[in-house]
PDB file of N, CA, C and O in Angstrom, chain B, residues numbered from 101:
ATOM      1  N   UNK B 101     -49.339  35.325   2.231  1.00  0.00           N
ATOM      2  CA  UNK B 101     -48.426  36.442   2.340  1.00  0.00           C
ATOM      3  C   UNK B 101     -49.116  37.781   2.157  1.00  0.00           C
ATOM      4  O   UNK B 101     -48.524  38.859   2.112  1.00  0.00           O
ATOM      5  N   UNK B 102     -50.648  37.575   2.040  1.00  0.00           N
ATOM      6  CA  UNK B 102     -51.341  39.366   1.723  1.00  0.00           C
ATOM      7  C   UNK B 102     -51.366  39.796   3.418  1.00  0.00           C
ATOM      8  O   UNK B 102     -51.545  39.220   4.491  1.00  0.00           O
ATOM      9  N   UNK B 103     -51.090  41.080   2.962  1.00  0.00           N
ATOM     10  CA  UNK B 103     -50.720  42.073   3.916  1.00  0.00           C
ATOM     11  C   UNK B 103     -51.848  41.834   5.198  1.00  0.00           C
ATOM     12  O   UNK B 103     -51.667  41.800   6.416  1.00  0.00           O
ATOM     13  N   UNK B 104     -53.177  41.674   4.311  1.00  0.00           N
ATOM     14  CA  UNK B 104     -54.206  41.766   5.238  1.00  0.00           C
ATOM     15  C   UNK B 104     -54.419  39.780   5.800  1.00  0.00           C
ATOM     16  O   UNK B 104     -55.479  39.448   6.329  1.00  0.00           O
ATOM     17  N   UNK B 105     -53.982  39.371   5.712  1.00  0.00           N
ATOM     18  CA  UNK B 105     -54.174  37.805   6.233  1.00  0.00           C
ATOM     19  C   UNK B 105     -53.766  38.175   7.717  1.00  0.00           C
ATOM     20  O   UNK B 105     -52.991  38.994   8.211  1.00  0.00           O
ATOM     21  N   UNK B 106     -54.709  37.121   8.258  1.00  0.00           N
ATOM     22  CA  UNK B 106     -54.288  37.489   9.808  1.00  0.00           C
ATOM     23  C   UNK B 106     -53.554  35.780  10.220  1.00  0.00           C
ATOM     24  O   UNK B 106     -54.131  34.743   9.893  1.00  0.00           O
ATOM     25  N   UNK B 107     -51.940  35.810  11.134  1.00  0.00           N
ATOM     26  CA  UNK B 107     -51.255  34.871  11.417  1.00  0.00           C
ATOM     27  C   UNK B 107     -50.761  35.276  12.537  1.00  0.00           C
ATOM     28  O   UNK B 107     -50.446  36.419  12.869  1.00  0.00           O
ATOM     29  N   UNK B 108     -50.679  33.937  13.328  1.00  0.00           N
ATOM     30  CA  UNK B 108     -50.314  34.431  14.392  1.00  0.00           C
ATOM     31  C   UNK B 108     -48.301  34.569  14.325  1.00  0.00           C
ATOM     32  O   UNK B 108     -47.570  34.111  13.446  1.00  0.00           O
ATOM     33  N   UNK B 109     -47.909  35.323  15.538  1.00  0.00           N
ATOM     34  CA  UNK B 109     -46.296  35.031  15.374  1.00  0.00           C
ATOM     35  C   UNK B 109     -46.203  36.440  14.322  1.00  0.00           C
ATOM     36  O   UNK B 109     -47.112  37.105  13.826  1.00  0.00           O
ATOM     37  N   UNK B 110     -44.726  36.577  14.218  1.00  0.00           N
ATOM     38  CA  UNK B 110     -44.343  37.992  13.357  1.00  0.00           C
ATOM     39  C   UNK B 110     -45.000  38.214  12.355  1.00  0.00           C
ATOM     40  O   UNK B 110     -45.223  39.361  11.969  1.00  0.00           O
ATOM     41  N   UNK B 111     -45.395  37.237  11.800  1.00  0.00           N
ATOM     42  CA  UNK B 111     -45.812  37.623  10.109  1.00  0.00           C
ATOM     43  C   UNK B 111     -47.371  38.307  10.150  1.00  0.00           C
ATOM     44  O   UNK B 111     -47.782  38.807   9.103  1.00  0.00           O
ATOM     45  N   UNK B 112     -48.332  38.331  11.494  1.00  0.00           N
ATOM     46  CA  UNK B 112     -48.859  39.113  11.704  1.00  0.00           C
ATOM     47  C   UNK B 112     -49.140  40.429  12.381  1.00  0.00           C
ATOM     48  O   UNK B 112     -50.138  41.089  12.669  1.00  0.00           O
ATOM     49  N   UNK B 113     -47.204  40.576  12.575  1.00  0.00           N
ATOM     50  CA  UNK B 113     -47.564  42.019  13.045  1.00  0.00           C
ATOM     51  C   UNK B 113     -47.805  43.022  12.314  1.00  0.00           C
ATOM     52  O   UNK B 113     -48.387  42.830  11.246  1.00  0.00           O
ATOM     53  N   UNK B 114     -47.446  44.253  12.676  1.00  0.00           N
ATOM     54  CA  UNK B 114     -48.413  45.449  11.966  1.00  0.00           C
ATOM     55  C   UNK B 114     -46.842  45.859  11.320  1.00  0.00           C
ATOM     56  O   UNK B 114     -46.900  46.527  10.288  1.00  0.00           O
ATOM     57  N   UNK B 115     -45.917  45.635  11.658  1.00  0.00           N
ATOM     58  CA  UNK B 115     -44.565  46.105  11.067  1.00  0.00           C
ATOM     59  C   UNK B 115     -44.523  45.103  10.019  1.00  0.00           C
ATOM     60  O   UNK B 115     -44.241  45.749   9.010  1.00  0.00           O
ATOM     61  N   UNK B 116     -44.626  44.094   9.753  1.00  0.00           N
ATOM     62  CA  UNK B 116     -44.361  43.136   8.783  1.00  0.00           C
ATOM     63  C   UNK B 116     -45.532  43.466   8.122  1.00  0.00           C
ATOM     64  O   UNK B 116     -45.297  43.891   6.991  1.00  0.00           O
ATOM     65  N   UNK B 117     -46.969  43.420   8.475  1.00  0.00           N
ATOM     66  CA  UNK B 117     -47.862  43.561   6.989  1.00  0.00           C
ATOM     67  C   UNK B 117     -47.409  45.090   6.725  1.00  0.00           C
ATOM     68  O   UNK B 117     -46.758  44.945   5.690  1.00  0.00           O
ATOM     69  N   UNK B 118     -47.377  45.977   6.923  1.00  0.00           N
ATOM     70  CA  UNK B 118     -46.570  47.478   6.457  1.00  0.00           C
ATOM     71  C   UNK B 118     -45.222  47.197   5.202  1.00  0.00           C
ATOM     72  O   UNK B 118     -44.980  47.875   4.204  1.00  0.00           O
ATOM     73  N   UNK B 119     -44.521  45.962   5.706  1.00  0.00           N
ATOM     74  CA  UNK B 119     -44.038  45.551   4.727  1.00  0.00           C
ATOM     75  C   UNK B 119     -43.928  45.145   3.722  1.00  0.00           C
ATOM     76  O   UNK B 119     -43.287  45.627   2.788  1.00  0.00           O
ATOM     77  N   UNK B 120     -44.882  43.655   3.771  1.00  0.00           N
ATOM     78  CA  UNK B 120     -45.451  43.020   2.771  1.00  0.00           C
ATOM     79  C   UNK B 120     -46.711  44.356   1.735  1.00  0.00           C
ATOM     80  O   UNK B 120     -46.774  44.308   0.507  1.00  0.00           O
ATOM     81  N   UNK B 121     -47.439  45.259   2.471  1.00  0.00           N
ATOM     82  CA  UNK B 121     -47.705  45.524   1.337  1.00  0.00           C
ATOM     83  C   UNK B 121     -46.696  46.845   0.892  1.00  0.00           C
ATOM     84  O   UNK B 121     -47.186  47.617   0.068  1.00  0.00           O
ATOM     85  N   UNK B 122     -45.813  47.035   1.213  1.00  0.00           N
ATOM     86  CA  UNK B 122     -44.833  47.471   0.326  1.00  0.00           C
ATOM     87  C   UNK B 122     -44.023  47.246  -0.869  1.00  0.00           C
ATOM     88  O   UNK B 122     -43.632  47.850  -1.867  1.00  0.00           O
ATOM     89  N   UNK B 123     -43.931  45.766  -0.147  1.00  0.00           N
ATOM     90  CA  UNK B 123     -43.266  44.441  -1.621  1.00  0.00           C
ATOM     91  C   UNK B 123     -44.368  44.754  -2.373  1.00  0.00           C
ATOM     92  O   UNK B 123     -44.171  45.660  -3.183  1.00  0.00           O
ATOM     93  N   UNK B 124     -45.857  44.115  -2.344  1.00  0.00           N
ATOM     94  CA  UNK B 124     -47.081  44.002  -3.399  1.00  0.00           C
ATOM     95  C   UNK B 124     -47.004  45.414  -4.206  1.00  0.00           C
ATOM     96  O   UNK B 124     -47.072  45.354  -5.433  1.00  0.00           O
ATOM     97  N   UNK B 125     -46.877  46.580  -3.627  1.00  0.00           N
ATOM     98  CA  UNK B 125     -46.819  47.816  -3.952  1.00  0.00           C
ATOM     99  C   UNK B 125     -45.391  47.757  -5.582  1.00  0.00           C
ATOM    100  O   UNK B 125     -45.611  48.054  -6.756  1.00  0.00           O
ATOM    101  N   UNK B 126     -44.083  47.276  -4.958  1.00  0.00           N
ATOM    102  CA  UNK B 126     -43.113  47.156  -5.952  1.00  0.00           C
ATOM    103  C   UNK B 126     -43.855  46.178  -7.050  1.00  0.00           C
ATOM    104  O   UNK B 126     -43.843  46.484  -8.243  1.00  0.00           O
ATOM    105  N   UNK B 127     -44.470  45.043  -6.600  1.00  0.00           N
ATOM    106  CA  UNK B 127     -44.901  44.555  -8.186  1.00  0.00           C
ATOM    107  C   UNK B 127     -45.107  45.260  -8.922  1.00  0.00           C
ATOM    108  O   UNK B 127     -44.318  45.696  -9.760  1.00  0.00           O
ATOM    109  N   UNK B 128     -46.713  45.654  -8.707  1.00  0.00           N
ATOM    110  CA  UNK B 128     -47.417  46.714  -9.423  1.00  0.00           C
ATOM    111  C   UNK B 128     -46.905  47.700 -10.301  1.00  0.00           C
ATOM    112  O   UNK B 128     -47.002  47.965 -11.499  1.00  0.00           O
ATOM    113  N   UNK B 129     -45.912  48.481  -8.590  1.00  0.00           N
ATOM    114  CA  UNK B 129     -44.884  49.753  -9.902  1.00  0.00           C
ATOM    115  C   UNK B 129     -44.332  48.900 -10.991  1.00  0.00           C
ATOM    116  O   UNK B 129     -44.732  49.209 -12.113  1.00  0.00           O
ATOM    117  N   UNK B 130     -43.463  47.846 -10.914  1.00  0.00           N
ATOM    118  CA  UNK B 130     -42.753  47.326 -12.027  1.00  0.00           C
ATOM    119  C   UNK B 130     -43.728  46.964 -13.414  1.00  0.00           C
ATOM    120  O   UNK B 130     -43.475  46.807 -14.609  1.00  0.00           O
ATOM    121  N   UNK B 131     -44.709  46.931 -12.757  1.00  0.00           N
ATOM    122  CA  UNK B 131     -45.595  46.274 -14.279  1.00  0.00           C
ATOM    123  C   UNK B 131     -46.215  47.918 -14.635  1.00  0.00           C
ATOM    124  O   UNK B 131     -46.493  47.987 -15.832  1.00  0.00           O
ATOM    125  N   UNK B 132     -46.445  49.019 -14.006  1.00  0.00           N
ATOM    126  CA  UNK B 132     -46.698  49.914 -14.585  1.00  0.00           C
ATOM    127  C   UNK B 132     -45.686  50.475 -15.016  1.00  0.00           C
ATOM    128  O   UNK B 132     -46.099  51.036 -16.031  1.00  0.00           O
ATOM    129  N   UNK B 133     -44.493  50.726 -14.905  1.00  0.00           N
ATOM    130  CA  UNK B 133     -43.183  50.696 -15.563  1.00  0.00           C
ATOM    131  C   UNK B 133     -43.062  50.629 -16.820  1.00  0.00           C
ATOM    132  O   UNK B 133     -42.957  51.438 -17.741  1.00  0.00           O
ATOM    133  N   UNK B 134     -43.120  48.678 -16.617  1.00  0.00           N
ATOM    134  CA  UNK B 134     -43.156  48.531 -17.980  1.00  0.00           C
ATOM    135  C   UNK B 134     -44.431  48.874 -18.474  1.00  0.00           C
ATOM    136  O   UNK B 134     -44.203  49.944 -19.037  1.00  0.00           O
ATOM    137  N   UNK B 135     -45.290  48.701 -18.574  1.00  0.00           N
ATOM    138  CA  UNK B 135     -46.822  48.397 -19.474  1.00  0.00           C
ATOM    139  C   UNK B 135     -46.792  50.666 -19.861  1.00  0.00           C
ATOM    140  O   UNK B 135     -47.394  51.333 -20.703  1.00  0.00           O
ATOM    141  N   UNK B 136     -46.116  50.941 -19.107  1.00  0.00           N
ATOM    142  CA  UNK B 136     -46.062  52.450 -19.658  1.00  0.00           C
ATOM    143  C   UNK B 136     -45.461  52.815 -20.984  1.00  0.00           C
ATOM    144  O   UNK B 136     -45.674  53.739 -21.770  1.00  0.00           O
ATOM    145  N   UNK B 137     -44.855  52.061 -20.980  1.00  0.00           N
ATOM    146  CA  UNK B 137     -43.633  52.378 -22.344  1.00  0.00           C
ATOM    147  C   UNK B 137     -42.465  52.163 -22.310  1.00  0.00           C
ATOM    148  O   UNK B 137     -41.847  51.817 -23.316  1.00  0.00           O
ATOM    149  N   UNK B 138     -41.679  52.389 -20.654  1.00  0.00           N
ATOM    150  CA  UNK B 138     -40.715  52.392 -20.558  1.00  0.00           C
ATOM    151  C   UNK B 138     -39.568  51.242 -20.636  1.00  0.00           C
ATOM    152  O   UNK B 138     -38.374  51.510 -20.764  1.00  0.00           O
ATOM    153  N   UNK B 139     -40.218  49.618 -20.521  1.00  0.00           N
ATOM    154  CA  UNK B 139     -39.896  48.639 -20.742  1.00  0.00           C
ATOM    155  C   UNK B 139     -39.780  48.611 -21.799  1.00  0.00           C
ATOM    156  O   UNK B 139     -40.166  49.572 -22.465  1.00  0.00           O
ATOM    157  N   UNK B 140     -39.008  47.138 -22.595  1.00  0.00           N
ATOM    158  CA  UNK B 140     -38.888  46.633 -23.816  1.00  0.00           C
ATOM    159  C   UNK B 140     -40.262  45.634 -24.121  1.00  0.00           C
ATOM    160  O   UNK B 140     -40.608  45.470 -25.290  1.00  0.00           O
ATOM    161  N   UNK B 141     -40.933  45.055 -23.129  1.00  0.00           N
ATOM    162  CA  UNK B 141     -42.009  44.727 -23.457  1.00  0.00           C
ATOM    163  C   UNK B 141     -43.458  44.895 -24.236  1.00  0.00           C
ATOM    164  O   UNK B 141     -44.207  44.058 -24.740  1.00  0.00           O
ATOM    165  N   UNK B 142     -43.527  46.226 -24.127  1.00  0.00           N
ATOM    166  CA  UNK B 142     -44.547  47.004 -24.231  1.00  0.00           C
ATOM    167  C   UNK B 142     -44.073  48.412 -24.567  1.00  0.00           C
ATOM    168  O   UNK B 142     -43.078  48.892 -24.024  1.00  0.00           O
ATOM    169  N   UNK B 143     -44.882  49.140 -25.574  1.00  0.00           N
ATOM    170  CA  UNK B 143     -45.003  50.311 -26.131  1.00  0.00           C
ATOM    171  C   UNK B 143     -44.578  50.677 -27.420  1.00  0.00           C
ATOM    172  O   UNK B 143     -44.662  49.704 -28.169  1.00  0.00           O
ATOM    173  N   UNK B 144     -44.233  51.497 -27.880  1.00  0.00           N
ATOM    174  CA  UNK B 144     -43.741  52.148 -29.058  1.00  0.00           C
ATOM    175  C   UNK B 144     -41.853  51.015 -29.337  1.00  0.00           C
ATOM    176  O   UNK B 144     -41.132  50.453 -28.512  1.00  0.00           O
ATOM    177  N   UNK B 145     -41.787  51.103 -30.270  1.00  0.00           N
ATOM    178  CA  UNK B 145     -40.292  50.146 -31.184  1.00  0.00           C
ATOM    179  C   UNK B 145     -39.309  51.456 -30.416  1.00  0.00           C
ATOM    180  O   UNK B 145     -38.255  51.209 -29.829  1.00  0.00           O
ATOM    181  N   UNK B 146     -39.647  52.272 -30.498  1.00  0.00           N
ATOM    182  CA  UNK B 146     -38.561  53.354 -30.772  1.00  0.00           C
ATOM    183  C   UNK B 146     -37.383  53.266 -29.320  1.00  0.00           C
ATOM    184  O   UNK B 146     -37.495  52.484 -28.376  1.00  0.00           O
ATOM    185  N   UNK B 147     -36.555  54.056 -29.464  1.00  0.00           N
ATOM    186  CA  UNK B 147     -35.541  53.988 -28.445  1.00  0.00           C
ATOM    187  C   UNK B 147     -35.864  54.374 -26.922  1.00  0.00           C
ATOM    188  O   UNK B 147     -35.685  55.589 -26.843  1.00  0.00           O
ATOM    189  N   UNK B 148     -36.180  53.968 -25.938  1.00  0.00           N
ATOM    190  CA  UNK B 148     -36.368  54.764 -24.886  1.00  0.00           C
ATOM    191  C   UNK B 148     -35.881  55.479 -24.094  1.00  0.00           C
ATOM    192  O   UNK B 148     -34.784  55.139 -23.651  1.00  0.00           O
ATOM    193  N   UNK B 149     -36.528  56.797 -23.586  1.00  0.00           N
ATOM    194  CA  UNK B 149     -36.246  58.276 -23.206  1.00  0.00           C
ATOM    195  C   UNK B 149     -36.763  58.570 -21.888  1.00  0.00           C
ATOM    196  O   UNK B 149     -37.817  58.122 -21.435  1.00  0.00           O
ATOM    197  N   UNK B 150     -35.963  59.345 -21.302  1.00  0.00           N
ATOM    198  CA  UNK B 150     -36.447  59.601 -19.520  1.00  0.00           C
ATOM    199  C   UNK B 150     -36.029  58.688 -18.412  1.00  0.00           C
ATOM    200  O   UNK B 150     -36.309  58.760 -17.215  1.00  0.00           O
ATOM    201  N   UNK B 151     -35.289  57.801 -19.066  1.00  0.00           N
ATOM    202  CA  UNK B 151     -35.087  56.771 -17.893  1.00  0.00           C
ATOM    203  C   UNK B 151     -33.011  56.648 -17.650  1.00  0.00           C
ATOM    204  O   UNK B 151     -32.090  56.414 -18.433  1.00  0.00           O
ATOM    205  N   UNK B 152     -33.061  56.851 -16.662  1.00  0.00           N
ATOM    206  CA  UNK B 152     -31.430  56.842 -16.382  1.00  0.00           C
ATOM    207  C   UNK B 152     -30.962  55.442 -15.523  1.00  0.00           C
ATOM    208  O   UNK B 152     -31.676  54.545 -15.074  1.00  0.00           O
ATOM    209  N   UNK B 153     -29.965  55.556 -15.489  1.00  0.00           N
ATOM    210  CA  UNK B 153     -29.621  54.061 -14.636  1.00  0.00           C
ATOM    211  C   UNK B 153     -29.712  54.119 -13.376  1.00  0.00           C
ATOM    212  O   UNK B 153     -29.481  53.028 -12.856  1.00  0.00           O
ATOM    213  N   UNK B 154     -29.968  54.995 -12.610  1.00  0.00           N
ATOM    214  CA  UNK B 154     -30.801  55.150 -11.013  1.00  0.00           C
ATOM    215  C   UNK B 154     -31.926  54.529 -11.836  1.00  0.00           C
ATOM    216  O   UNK B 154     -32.038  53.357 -11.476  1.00  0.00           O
ATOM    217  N   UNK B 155     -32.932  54.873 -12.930  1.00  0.00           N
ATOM    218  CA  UNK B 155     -34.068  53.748 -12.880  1.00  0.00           C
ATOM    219  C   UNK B 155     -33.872  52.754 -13.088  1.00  0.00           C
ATOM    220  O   UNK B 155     -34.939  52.145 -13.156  1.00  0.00           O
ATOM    221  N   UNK B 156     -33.129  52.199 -13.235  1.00  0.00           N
ATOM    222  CA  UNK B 156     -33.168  50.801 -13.635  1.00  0.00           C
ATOM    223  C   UNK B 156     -32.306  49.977 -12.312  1.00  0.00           C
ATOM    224  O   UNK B 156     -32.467  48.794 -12.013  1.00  0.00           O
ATOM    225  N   UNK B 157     -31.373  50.945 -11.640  1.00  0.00           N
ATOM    226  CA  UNK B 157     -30.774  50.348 -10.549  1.00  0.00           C
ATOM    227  C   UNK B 157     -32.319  50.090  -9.597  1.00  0.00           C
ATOM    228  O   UNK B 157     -32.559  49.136  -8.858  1.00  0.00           O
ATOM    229  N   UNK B 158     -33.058  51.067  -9.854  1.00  0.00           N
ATOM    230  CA  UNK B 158     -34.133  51.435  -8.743  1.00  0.00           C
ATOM    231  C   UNK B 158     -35.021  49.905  -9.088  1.00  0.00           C
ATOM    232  O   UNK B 158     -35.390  49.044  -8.290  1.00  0.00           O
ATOM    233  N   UNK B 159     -35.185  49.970 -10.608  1.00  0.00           N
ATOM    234  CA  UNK B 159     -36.225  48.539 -11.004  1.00  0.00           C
ATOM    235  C   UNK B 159     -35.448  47.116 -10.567  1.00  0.00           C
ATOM    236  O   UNK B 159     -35.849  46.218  -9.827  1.00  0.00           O
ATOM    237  N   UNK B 160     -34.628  47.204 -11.045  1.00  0.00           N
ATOM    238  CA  UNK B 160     -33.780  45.614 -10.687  1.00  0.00           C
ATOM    239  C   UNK B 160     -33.616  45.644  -9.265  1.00  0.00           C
ATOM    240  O   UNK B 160     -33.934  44.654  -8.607  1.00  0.00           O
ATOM    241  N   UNK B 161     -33.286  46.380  -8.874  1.00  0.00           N
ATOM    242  CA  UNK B 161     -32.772  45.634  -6.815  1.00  0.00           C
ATOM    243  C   UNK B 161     -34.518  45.730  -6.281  1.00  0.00           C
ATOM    244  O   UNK B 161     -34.832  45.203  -5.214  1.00  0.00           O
ATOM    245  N   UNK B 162     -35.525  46.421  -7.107  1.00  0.00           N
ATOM    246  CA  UNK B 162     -36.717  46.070  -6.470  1.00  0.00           C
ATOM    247  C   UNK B 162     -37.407  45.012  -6.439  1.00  0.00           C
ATOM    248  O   UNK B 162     -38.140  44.599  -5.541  1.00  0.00           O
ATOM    249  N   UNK B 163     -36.985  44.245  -8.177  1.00  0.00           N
ATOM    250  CA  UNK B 163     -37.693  43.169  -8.200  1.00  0.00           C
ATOM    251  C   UNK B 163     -36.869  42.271  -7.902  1.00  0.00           C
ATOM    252  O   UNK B 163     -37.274  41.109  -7.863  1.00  0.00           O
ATOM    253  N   UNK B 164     -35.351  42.605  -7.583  1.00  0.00           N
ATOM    254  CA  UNK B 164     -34.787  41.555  -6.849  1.00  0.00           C
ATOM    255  C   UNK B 164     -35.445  41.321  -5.158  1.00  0.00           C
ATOM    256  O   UNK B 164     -35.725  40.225  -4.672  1.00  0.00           O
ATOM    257  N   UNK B 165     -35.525  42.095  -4.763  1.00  0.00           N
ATOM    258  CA  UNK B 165     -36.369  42.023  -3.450  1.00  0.00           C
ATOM    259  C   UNK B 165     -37.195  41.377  -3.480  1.00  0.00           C
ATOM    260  O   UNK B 165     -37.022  40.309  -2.892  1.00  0.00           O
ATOM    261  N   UNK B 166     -38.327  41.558  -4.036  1.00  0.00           N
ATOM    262  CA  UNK B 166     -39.747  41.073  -4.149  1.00  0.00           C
ATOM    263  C   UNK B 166     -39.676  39.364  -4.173  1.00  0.00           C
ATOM    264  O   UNK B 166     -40.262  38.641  -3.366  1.00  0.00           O
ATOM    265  N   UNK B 167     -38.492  38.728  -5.719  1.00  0.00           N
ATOM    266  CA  UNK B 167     -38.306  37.671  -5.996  1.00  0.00           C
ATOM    267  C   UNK B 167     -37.554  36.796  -5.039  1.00  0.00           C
ATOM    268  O   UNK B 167     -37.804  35.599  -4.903  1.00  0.00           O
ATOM    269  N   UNK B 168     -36.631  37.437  -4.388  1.00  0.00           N
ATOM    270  CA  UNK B 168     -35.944  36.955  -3.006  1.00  0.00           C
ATOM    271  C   UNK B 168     -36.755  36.785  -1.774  1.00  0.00           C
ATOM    272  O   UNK B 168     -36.359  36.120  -0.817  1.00  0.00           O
ATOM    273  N   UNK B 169     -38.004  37.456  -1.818  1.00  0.00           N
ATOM    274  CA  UNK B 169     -39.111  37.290  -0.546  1.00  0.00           C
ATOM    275  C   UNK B 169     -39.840  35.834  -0.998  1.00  0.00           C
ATOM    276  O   UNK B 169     -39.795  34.880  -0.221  1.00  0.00           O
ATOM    277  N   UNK B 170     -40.499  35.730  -2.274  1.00  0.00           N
ATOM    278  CA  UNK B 170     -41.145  35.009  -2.841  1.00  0.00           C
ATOM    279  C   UNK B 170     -40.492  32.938  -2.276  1.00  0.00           C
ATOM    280  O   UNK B 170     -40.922  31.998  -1.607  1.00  0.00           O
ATOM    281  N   UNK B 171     -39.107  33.330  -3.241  1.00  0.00           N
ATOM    282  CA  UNK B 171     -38.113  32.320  -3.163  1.00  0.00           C
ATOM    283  C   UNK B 171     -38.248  31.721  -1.617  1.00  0.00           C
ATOM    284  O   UNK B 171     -38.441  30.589  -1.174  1.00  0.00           O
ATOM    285  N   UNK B 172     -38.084  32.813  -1.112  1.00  0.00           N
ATOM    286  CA  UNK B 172     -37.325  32.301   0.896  1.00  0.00           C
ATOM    287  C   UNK B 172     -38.925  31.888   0.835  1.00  0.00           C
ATOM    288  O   UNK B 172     -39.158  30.689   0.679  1.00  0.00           O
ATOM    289  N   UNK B 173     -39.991  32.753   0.942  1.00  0.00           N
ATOM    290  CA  UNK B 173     -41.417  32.001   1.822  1.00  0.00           C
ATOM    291  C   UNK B 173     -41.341  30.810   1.025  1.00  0.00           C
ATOM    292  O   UNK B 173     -40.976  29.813   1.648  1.00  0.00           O
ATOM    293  N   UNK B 174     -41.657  30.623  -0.501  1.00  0.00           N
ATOM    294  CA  UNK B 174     -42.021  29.263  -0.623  1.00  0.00           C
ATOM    295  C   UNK B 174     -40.665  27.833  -0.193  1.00  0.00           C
ATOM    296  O   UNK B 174     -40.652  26.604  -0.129  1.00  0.00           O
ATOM    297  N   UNK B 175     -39.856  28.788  -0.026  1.00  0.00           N
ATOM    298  CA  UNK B 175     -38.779  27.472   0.921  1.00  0.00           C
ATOM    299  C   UNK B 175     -39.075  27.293   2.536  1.00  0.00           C
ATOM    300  O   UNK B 175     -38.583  26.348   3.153  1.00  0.00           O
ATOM    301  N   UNK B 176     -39.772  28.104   3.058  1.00  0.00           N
ATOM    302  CA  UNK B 176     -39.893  28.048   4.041  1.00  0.00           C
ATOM    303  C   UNK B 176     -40.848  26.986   4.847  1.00  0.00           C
ATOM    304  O   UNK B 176     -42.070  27.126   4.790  1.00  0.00           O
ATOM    305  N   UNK B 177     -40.332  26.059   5.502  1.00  0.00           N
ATOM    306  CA  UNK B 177     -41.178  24.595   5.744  1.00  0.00           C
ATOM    307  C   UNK B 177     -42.558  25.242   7.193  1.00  0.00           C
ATOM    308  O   UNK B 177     -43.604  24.769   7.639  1.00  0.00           O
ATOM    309  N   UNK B 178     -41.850  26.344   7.423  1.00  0.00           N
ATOM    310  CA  UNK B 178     -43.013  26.743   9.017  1.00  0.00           C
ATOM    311  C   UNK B 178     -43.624  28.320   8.274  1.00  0.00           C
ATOM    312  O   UNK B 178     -43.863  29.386   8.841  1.00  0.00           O
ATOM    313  N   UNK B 179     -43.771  27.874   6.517  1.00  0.00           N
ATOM    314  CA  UNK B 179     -44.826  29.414   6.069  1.00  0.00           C
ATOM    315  C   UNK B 179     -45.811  28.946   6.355  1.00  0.00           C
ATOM    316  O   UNK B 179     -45.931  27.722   6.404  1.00  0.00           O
ATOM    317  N   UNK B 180     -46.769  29.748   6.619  1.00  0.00           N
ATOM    318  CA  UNK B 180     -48.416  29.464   7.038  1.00  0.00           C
ATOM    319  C   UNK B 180     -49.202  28.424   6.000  1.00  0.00           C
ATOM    320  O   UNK B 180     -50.384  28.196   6.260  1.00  0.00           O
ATOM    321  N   UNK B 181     -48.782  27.972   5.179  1.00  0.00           N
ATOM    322  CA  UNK B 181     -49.789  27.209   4.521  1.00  0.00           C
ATOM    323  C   UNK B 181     -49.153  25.463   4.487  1.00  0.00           C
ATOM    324  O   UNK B 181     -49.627  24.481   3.915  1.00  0.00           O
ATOM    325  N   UNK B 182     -47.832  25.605   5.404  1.00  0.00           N
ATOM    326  CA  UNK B 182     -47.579  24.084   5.295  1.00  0.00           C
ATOM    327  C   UNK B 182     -48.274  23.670   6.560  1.00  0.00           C
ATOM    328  O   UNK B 182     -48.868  24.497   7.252  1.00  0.00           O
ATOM    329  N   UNK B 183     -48.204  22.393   6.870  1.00  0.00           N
ATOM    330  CA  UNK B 183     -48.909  21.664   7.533  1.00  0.00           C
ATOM    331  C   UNK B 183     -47.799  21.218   8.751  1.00  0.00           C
ATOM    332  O   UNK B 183     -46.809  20.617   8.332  1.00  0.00           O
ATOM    333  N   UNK B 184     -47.861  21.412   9.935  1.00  0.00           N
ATOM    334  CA  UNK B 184     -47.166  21.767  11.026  1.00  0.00           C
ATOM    335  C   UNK B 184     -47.281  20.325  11.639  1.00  0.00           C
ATOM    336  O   UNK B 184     -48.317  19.950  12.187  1.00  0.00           O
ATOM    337  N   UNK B 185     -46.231  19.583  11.526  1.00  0.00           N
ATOM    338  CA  UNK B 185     -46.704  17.880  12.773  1.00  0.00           C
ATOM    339  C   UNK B 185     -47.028  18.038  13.647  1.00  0.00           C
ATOM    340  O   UNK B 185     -47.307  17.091  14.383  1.00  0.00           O
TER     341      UNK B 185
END
């Protein structure tokens, strides 16, 4: 599923890897997110500040995306790494 893998069929066009590394892009933000402070995971005990519920609408439907891409490819019996009869 990296952006740069070359496949034949849609998943190697230039509109779909533009995509995919957009998803890879949302990981990242989410773990710098959190690993900033702004998560409950990581940083200071104290209450957290600067973040409104557009961020968090913004964090959750992103990593709902990401996890909903994940889910469908590894269900997918014709993703590039199964074995085709």
């Amino acid at each position: 599923m990296h952006p740069s893998s070359v496949t034949p069929g849609p998943d190697g066009s230039d509109a779909v890897k533009k995509i995919l590394g957009a998803v890879t892009t949302i990981a990242a933000g989410l773990g710098e997110l959190r690993n900033r402070g702004y998560g409950t995971g990581h940083g200071p005990a104290a209450a957290r500040t600067g973040l409104h519920p557009r961020h968090a609408h913004l964090a959750v439907n992103a990593a709902v995306t990401w996890c909903q891409l994940l889910l469908d490819t590894l269900a997918d019996p014709q993703a590039p790494w199964h074995k085709n009869p």
